[in-house]
C-alpha positions as CSV (number, residue, x, y, z in Angstrom):
1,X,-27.0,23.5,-20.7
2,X,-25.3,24.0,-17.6
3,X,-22.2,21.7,-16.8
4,X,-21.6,21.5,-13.0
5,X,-17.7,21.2,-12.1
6,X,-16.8,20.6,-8.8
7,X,-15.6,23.2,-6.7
8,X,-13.3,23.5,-3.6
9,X,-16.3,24.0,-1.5
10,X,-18.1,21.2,-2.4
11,X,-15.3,18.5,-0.6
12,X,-14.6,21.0,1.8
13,X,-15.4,19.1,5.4
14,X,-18.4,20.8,6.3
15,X,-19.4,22.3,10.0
16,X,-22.7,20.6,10.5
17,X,-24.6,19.0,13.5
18,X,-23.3,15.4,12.4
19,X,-19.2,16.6,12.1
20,X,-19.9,18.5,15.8
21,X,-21.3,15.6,17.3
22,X,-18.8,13.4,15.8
23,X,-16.3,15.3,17.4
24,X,-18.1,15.3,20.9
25,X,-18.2,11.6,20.3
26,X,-14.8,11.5,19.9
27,X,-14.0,13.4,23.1
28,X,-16.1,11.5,24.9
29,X,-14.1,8.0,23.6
30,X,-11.2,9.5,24.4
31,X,-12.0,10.5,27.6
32,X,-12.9,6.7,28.0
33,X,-9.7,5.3,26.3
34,X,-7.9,7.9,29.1
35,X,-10.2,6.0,32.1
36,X,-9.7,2.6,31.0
37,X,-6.0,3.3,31.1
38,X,-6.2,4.6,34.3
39,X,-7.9,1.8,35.4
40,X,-5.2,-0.8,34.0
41,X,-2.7,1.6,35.9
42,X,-4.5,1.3,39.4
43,X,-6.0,-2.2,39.5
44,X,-8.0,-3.4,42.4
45,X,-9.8,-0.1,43.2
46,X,-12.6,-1.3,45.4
47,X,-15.8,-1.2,43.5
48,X,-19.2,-1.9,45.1
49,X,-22.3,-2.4,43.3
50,X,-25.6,-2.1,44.2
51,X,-29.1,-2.2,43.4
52,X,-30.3,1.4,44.8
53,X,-30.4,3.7,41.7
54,X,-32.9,6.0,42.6
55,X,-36.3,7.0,41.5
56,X,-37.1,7.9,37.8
57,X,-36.8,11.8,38.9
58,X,-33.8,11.2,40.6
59,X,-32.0,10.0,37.5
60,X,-33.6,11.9,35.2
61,X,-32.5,15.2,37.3
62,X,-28.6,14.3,37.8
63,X,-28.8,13.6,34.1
64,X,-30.3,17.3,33.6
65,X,-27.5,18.4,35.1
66,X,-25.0,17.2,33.1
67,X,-26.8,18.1,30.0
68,X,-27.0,21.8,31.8
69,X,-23.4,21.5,31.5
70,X,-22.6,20.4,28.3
71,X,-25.0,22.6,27.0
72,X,-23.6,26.1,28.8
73,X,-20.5,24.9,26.4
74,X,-22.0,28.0,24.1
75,X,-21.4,30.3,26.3
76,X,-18.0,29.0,27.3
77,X,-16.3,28.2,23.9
78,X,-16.9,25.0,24.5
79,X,-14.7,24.2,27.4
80,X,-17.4,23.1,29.6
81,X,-19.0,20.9,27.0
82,X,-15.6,19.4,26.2
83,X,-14.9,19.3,30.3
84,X,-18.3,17.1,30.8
85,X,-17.9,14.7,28.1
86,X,-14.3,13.9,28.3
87,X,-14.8,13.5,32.4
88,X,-18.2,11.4,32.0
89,X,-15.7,9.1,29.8
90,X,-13.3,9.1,31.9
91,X,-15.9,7.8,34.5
92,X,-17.7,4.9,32.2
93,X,-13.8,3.5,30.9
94,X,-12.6,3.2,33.9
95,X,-15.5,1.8,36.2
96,X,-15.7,-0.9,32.9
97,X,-12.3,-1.6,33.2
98,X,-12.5,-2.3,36.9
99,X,-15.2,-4.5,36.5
100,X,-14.6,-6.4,33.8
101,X,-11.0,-7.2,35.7
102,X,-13.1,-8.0,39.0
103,X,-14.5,-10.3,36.4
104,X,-18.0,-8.7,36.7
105,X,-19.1,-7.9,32.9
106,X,-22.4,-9.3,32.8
107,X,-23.1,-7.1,35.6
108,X,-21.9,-3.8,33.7
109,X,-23.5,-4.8,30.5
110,X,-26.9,-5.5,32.9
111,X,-26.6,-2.1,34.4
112,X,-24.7,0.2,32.0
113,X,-26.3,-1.3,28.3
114,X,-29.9,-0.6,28.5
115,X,-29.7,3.2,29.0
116,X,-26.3,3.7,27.7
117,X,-27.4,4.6,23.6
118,X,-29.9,6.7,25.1
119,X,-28.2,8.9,27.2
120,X,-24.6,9.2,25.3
121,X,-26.7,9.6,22.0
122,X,-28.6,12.8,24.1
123,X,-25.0,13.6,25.2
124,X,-23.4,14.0,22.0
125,X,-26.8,14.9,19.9
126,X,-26.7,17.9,22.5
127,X,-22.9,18.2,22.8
128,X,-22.6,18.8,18.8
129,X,-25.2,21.4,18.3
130,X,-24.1,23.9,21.5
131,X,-20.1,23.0,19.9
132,X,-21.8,24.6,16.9
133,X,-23.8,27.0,18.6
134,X,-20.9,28.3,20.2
135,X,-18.6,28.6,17.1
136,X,-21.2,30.6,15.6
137,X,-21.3,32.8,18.3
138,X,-18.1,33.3,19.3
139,X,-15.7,33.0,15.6
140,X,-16.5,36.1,14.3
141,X,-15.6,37.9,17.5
142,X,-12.3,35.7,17.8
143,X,-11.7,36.5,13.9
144,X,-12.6,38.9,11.3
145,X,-15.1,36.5,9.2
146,X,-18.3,38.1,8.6
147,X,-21.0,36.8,11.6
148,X,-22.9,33.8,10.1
149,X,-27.0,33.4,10.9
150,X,-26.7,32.2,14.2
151,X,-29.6,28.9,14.6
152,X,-31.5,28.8,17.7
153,X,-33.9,26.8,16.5
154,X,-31.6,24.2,15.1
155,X,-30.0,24.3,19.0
156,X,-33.4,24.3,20.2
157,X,-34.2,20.9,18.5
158,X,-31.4,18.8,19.4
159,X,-31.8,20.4,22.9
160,X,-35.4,19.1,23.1
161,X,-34.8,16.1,21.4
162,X,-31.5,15.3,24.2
163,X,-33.8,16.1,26.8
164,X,-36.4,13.3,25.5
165,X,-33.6,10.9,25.4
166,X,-32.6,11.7,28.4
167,X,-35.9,11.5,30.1
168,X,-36.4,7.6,28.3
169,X,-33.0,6.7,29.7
170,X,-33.8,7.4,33.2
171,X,-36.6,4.6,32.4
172,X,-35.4,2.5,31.0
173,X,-32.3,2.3,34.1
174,X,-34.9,2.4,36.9
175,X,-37.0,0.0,35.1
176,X,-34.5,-2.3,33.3
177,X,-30.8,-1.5,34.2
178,X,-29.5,-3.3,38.0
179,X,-26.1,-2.4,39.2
């Protein structure tokens, strides 16, 4: 009979999609904690709201883009995924803090809440697999480990599944979201 006895590997932390992503989350909150400061540091910034968003294309293509960055984080250990996240939080903390203070939070919640789990989940679903993409690619040429199987089709999955996401967030803000 075999008696199992746990090992040091088995509460190691391990390097998988969900702790990647978790950790792109986290950049991304800080990057917003770091806006929303801002924002308390510089009140009054003149913000002005309006109802042209664009067609479904347009959205769906400036939100390409930023997944085109985040994603070219493999090829950059990271720093451009990190540099996307932490600026797009930056962006969302501050322009909440500056409405909310402008006493205009049912207008953010309108126009940011619809699309938001959609297109930060696509964010960081995307963000944590090229993190992990990248640190299989690039650690054993930092380090002398031994190269782990690198998986493209893992990357290729949360790539396609981001890009789904993304593409249901642009409708959902043209159809439902008004700034």
């Amino acid at each position: 009979m075999a008696v199992l006895e746990p090992t040091a590997s088995r509460w190691r932390f391990r390097r998988g999609l969900v702790a990647w992503s978790a950790a792109a989350l986290g950049l991304y909150l800080l990057g917003a904690w770091m806006g929303g400061a801002g924002a308390l540091l510089v009140p009054g910034v003149p913000l002005h709201p309006t109802n042209v968003i664009g067609s479904v294309v347009d959205v769906f293509g400036h939100n390409l883009e930023v997944l085109a960055w985040i994603s070219a984080g493999a090829a950059t250990l990271g720093l451009t995924t990190a540099a996307e996240l932490f600026m797009n939080g930056t962006i969302l903390g501050f322009v909440s803090v500056e409405m909310i203070e402008g006493h205009h939070a049912l207008s953010l919640l309108t126009a940011v809440g619809p699309q938001l789990p959609l297109e930060l989940g696509a964010y960081v679903i995307a963000a944590g697999a090229t993190l992990r993409l990248g640190w299989n690619l690039w650690w054993p040429l930092l380090s002398r480990r031994e190269r782990r199987p690198v998986r493209w089709k893992a990357w290729m999955v949360a790539e396609g599944a981001a890009v789904t996401m993304l593409f249901a967030g642009a409708l959902v803000e043209v159809l439902f979201s008004h700034v």
